[in-house]
Phi, psi and omega in degrees: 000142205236202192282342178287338197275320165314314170307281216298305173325309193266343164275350177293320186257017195291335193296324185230022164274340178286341168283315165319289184284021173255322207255325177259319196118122177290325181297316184284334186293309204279356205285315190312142165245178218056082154270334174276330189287303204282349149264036173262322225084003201291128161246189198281025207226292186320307177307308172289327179302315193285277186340290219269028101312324192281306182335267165350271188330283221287330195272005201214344175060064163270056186320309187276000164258340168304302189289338175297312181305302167286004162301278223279318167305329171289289209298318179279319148225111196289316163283066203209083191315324198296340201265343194266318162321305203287342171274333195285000202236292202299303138359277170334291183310315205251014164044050158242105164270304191289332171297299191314309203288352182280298210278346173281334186264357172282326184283323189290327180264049175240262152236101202295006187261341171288074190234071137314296184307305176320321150329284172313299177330307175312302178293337180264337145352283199318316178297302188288020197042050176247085149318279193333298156332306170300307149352288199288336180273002191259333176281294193314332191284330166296295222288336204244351191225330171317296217252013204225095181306337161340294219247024206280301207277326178306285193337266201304354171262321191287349187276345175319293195277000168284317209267251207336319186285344178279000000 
């Protein structure tokens, strides 16, 4: 499915998903959980379809269709760090500093052994001339990545930039 066939959906059902969540409760409709995917139907096909769009949107710098897309990919799974890294970076590109540093900081609590997000943060620190921050997020990302042969380039770039910041 694809993000224009998604618009048409949720706008086809918005009429009686607001009767739903009138009638149930915003708090009892999310307790299900996907509660937004199984009342769209979105399946696991749907989903990957919407990624490798969101991609496309990023690889083409269709920005404002990108961020609609990893919007709705936040929205359908919320527990999935990468789409929130992933928006927070398309945030950057689009000099939205402050929205990046919200979605790097739900992917840093999400998964906190990843500190990618802590990088980017770090780096939108810096645009926003906020040093200190920028300090503290470029030291968690050495302190948390020092031991992860994974992540030896996240490491060596913050630590690059933490010694410069020094």
């Amino acid at each position: 499915m694809t993000l224009a066939e998604i618009n048409q959906k949720i706008e086809s059902k918005l009429d009686s998903l607001s009767a739903i969540l009138e009638k149930k409760g915003f708090e009892n409709f999310f307790k299900q959980k996907d509660a937004i995917k199984k009342y769209l139907h979105l399946t696991k096909k749907d989903i990957n379809n919407l990624q490798e769009e969101s991609y496309y949107f990023c690889q083409n710098k269709q920005w404002n269709d990108a961020i609609e897309a990893l919007l709705y990919l936040v929205l359908f799974e919320p527990e999935q760090p990468y789409h929130y890294l992933r928006l927070g970076v398309v945030f950057m590109q689009t000099g939205k500093l402050e929205e990046a540093l919200h979605t790097f900081q739900a992917a840093t609590y999400l998964n906190p052994e990843d500190p990618t997000s802590l990088l980017y943060a770090g780096n939108c620190f810096l645009q926003l001339n906020q040093l200190n921050d920028a300090r503290t997020a470029f030291q968690c990302c050495v302190d948390i990545s020092k031991n992860n042969p994974e992540y030896k380039e996240v490491h060596d770039l913050a630590n690059q930039t933490l010694q410069e910041l020094r």
